[in-house]
N, C-alpha and C positions, 0 to 999 in steps of 0.2 A: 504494500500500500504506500502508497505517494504521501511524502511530507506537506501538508496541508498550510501551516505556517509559516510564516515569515516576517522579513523588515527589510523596507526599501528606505535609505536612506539620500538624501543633495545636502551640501552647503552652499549658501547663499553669503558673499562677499557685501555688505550693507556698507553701505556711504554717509547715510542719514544718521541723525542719532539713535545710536540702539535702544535706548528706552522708549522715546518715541514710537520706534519700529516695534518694538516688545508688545507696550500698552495697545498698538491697532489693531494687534491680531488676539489679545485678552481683554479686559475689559471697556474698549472705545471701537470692540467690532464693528460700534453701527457706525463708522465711518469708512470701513473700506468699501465700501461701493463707490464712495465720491473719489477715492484714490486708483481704483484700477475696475471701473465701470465696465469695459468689454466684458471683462469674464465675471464680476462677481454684481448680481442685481438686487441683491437684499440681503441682509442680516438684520433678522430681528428679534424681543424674547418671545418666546414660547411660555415659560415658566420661571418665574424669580425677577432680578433684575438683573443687570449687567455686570456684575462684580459679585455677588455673591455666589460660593461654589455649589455646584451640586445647580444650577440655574441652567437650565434649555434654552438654546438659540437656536433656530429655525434660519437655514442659509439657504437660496435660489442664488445659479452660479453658473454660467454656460462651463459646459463641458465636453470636448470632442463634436461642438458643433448643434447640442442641443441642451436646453432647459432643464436641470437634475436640481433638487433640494436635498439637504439630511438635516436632520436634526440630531444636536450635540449636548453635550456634559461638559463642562470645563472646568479642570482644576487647575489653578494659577499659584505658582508658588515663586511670589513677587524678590525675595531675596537671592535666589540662584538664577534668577531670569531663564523660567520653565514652565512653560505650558502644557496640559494634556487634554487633547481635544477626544473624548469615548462617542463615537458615534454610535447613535442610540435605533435611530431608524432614517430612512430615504434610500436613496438610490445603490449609495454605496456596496447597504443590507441585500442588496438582489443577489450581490457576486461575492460575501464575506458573509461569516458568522462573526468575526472579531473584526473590526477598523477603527483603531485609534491614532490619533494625529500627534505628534509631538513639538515642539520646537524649543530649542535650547538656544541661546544668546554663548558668544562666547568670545571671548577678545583674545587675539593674539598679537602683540603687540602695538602698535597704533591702530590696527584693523580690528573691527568687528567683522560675525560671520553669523548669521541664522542657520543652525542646523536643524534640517529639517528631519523626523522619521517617521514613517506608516508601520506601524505592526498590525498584523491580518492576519487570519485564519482563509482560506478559501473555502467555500462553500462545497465546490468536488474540485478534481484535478485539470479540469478542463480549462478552470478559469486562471487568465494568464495574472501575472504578479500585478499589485497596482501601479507601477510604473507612468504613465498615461496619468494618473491622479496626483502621483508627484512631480511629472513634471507641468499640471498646472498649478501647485505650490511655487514650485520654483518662479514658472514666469509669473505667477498674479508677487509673488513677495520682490519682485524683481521693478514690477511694475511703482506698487507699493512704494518701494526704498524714492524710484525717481520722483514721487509725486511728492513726497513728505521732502527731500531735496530742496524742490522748487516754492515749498510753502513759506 
């Protein structure tokens, strides 16, 4: 039987200021739409508020060229600059029994870099790794970095 698990990991090279860049993708979610609009059309709550853990965010996002939502869990743990995104249900849930979203901040010396990772379970073996998922992490935080830049 075929290993059903895994972790696809990018790092992302940030320009902006990394807490900035941090807080957009944790608690001031409902801003990255106005920062990289092509791919991401909403973030909003579902349950809680914005900053409190264990709080629901319901995201609509083009992906691969059509319309996909998921709704998440997020735990932010503001001192290590570490987010984990538990996808709870949407699109993701078709082709995973497990998709959690990671991002970790990490400076090495005057550079910061957002590492990003997906941990996933596959559904059956047929389904290929989420690669495609990460790499619209990479371009929307890519996006992201240029638009907090130019603010």
């Amino acid at each position: 039987m075929a290993n059903l698990a895994g972790k696809v990991e990018a790092e992302v090279e940030i320009k902006c200021d990394a807490d900035e860049f941090f807080h957009s993708w944790g608690g001031k979610a409902h801003q990255l739409p106005n920062l990289c609009s092509e791919k991401l059309h909403n973030v909003e709550v579902h349950e809680g508020d914005w900053k409190t853990e264990g709080s629901a965010k319901l995201w609509t996002y083009v992906h691969e060229g059509k319309v996909e939502t998921l709704k998440e869990r997020l735990k932010i743990d503001e001192e290590n600059k570490h987010l984990t995104a538990d996808v709870i249900e949407g699109d993701p849930m078709k082709l995973y029994k497990i998709y959690k979203v990671s991002l970790q901040i990490i400076t090495k010396g005057q550079s910061s870099f957002a590492k990003w990772s997906i941990d996933y379970e596959k559904i059956n073996e047929d389904v290929p790794a989420p690669t495609a998922y990460l790499d619209w992490i990479v371009n929307s935080s890519k996006l992201v970095d240029k638009s907090l830049l130019k603010a």
